[in-house]
DOLOLUM-79554 format. One record per residue (C-alpha): x, y, z; residue in three letters. Coordinates in nm, 4 decimals, padded with zeros to 6 digits, always signed. Each point is the difference from the previous one (the first is absolute). Last residue first. Example, Ala and Ser with C-alpha at 12.3 -4.5 7.8 and 13.67 -1.06 7.14 Angstrom:
+----------+----------+----------+-----+
!     east !    north !       up !  aa !
+----------+----------+----------+-----+
! +01.3670 ! -00.1060 ! +00.7140 ! SER !
! -00.1370 ! -00.3440 ! +00.0660 ! ALA !
+----------+----------+----------+-----+
end
This chain:
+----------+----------+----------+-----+
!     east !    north !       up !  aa !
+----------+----------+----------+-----+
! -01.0184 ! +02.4012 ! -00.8898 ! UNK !
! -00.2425 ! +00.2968 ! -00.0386 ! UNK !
! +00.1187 ! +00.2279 ! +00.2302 ! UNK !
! +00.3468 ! -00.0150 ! -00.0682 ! UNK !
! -00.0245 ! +00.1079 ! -00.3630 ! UNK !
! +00.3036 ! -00.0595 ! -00.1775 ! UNK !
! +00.0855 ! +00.2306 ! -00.2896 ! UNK !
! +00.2709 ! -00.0211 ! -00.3342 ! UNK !
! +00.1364 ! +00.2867 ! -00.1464 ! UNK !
! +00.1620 ! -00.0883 ! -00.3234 ! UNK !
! +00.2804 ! +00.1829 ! -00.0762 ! UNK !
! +00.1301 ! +00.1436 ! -00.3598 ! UNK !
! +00.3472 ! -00.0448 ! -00.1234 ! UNK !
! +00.3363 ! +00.1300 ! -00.0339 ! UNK !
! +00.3579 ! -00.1958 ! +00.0324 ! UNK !
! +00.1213 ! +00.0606 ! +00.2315 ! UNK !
! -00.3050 ! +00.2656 ! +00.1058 ! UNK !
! -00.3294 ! -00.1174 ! +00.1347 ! UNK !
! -00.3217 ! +00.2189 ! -00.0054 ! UNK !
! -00.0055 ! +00.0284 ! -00.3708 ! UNK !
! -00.3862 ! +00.0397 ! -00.0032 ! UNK !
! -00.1596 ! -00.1109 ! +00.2991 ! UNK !
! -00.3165 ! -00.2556 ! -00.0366 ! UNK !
! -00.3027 ! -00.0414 ! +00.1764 ! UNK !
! -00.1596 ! -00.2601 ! +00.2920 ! UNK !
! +00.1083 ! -00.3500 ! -00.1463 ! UNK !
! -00.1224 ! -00.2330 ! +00.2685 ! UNK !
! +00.1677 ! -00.1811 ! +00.3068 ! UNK !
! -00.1946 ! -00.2573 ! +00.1603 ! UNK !
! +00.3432 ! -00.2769 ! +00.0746 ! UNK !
! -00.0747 ! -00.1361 ! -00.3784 ! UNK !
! +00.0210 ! +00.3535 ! -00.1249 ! UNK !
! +00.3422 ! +00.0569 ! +00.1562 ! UNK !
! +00.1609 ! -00.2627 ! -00.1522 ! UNK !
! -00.1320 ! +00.0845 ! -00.3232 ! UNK !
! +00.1251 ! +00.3177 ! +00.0114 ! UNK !
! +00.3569 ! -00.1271 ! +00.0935 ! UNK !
! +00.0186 ! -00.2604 ! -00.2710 ! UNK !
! -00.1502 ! +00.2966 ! -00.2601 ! UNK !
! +00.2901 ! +00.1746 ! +00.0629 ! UNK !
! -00.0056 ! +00.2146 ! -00.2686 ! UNK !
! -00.2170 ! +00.2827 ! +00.1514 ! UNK !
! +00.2284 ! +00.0639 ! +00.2759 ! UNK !
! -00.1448 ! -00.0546 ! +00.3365 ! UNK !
! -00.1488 ! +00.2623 ! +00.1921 ! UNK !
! -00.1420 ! -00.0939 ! +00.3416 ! UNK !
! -00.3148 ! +00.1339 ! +00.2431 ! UNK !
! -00.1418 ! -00.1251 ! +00.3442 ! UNK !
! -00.3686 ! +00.0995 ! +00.0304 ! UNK !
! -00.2166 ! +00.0232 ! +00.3084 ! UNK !
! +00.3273 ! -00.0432 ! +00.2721 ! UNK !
! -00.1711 ! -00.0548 ! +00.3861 ! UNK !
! +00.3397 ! -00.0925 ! +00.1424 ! UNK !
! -00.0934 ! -00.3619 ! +00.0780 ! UNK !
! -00.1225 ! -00.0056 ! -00.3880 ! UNK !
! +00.3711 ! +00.1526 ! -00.1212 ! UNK !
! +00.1826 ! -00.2688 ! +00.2078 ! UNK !
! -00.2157 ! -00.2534 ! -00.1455 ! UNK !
! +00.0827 ! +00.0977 ! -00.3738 ! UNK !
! +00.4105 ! +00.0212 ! +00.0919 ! UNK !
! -00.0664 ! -00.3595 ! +00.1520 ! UNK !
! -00.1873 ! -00.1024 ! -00.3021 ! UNK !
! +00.2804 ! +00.1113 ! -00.2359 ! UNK !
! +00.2780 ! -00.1080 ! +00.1714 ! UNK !
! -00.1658 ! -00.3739 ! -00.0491 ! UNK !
! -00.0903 ! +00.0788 ! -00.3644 ! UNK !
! +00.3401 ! +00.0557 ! -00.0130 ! UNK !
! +00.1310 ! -00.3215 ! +00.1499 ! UNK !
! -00.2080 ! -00.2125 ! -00.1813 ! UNK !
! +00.2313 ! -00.2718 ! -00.1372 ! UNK !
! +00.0617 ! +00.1486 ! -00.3100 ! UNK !
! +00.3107 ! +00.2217 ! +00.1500 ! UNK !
! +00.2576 ! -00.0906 ! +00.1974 ! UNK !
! +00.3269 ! -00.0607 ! -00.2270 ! UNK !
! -00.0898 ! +00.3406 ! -00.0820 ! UNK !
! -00.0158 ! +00.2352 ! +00.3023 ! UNK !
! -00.4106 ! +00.1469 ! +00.0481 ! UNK !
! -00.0548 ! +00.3260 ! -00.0549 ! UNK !
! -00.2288 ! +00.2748 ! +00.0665 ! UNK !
! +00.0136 ! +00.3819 ! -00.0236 ! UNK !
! -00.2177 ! +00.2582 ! -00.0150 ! UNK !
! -00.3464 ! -00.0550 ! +00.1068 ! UNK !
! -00.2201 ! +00.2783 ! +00.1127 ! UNK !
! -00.2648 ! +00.0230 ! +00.2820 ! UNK !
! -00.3292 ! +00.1807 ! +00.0657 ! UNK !
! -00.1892 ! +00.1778 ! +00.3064 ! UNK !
! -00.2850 ! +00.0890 ! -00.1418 ! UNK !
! -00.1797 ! +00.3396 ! +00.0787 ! UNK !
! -00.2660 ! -00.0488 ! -00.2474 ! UNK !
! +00.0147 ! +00.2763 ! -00.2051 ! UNK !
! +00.3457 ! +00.1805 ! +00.0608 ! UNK !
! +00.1089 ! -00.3977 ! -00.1603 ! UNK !
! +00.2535 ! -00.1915 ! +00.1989 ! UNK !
! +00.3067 ! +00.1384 ! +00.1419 ! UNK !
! +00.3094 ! -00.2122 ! +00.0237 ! UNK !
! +00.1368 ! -00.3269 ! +00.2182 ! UNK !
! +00.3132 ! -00.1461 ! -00.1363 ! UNK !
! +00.1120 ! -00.2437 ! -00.1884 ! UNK !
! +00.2792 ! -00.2482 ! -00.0437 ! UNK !
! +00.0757 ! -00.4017 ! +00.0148 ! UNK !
! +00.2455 ! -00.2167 ! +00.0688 ! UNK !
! +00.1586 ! -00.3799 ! -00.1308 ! UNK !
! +00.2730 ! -00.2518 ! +00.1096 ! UNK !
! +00.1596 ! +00.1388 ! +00.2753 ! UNK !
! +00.2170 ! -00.2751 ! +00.1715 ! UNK !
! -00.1073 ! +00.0067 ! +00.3798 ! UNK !
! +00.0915 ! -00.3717 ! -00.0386 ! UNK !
! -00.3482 ! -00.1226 ! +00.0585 ! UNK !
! -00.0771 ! +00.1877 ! -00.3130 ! UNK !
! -00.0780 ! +00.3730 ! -00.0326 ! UNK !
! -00.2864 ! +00.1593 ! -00.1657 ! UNK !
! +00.0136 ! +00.4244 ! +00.0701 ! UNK !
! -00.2270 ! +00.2583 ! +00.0402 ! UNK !
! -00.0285 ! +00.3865 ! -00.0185 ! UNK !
! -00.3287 ! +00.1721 ! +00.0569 ! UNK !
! +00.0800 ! +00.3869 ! +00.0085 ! UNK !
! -00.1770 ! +00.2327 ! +00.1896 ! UNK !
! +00.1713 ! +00.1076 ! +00.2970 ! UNK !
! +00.3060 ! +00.0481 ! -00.1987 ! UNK !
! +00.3946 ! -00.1386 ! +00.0795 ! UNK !
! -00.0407 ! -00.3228 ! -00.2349 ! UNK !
! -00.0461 ! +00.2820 ! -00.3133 ! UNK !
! +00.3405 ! +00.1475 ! +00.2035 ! UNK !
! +00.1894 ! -00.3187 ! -00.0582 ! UNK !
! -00.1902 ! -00.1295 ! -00.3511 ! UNK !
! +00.0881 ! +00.3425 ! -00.1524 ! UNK !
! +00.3374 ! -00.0133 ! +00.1438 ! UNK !
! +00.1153 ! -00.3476 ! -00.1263 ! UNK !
! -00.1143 ! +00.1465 ! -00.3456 ! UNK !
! -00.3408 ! -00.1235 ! -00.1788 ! UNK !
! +00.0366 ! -00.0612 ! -00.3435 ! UNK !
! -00.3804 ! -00.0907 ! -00.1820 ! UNK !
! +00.0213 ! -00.4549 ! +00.0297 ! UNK !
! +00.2757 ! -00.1557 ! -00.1893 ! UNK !
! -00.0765 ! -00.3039 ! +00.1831 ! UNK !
! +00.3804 ! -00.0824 ! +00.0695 ! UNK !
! +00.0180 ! +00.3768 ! +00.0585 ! UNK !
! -00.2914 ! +00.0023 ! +00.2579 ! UNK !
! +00.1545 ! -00.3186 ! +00.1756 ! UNK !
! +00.3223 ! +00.1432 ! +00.0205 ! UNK !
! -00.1460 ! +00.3103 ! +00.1352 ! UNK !
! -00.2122 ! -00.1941 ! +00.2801 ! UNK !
! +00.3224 ! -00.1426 ! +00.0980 ! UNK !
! +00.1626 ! +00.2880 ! +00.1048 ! UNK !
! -00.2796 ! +00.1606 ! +00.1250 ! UNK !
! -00.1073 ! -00.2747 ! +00.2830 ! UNK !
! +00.2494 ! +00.1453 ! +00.2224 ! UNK !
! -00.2285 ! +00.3368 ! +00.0501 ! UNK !
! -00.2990 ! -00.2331 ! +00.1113 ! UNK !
! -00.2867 ! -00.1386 ! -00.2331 ! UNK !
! -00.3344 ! -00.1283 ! +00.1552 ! UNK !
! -00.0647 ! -00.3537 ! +00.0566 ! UNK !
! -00.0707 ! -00.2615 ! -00.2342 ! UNK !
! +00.1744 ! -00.3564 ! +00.1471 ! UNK !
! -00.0118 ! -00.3410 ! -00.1581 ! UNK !
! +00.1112 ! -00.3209 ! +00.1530 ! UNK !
! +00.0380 ! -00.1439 ! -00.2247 ! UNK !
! +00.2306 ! -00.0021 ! -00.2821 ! UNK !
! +00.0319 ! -00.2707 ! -00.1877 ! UNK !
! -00.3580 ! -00.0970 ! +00.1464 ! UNK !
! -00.1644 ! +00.2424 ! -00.2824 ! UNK !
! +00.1376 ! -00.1963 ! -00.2827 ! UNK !
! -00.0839 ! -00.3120 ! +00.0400 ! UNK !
! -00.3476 ! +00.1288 ! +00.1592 ! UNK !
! -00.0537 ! +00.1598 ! -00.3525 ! UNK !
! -00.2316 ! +00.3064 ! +00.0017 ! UNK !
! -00.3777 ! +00.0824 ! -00.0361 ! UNK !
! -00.1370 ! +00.3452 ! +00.0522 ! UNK !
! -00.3087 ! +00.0622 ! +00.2335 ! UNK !
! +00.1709 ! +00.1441 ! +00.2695 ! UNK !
! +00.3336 ! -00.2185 ! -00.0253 ! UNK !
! -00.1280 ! -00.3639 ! -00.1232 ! UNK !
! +00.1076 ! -00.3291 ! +00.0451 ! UNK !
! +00.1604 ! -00.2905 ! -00.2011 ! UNK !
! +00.1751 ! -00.3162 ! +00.0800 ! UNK !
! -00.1249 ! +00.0070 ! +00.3705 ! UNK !
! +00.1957 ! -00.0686 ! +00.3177 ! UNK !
! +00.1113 ! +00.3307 ! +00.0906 ! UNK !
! -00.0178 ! +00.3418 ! -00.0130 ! UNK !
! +00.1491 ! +00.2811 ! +00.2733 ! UNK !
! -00.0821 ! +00.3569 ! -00.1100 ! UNK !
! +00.0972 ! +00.2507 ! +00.2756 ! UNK !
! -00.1184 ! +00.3491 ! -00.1055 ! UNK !
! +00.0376 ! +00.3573 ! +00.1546 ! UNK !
! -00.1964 ! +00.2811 ! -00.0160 ! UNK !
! +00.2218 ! +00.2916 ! +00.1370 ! UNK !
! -00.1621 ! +00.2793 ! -00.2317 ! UNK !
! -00.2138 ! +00.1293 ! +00.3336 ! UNK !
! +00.1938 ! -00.1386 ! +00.2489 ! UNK !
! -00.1268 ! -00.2834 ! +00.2482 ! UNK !
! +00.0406 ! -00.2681 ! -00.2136 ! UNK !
! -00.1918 ! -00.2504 ! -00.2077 ! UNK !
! +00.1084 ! -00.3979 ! +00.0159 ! UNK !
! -00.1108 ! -00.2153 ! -00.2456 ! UNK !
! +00.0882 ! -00.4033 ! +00.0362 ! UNK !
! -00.1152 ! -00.2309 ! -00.2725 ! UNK !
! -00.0148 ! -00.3498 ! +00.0324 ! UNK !
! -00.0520 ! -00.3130 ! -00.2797 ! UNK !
! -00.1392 ! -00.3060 ! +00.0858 ! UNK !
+----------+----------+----------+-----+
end
């Protein structure tokens, strides 16, 4: 029978995540299948929010995934704000295999929503497929719902039709489109939502 251990935390972007599984040949992660085979390599599992150490390794990660270029002192004073949601995935090893980015913004003047946005996430190679992302994912998701989030907002680059489908099968949808948004080399954004409230 397989077991899964969640622990939440006192601090407000402090949830933290103990995935144990065992004893089955598949199982699921919030909804999403994934290999035991490969899951029990590296149990157990820990998301908990990123510390000033962590930035090293989060920036080889983001380069390996070629994800928008952060610096060592974006990620050290973006860690630094009240508002930020900043998790990592690390093995039983404390090895840091995968993080995430956002940060609380301001919703609409209408409704008075408190949103999100998504910036950054990446999972390191020799990792991925086995539902690791989907796992950062959630947890980023859940954090935003225990903080009251309406919408959480991305951009993804209009080519990466991997990344936007990604996103659509986790209840994101195509919200409108920003013309040459990214630069090296240029191209339009797609702004993708999450509604909270609804999921």
């Amino acid at each position: 029978m397989g077991e899964i251990y969640r622990f939440m935390s006192e601090s407000r972007c402090g949830i933290r995540f103990l995935y144990r599984i065992c004893g089955l040949s598949t199982s699921t992660i919030h909804g999403y299948p994934a290999k035991i085979s490969e899951m029990s390599k590296f149990r157990p599992l820990f998301i908990e929010k990123i510390e000033d150490g962590d930035v090293p390794a989060i920036i080889r990660i983001a380069d390996e995934c070629r994800l928008s270029p952060w610096s060592e002192n974006d990620y050290r004073e973006e860690a630094k704000r009240n508002d930020s949601i900043m998790l990592r995935l690390a093995n039983e090893t404390r090895e840091i295999i995968g993080f995430i980015v956002g940060r609380h913004v301001a919703g609409s003047q209408i409704d008075g929503a408190n949103d999100a946005e998504l910036y950054n996430i990446g999972v390191t190679k020799i990792f991925r497929g086995a539902g690791w992302g989907t796992l950062l994912l959630q947890s980023f998701l859940a954090q935003c719902k225990n903080d009251s989030v309406h919408n959480v907002w991305l951009d993804v680059r209009a080519s990466n039709t991997h990344a936007i489908e990604f996103y659509k099968k986790r209840g994101f949808v195509e919200f409108a489109e920003r013309k040459r948004f990214y630069t090296n080399p240029v191209e339009h954004s797609i702004v993708m939502r999450f509604t909270c409230s609804t999921q």
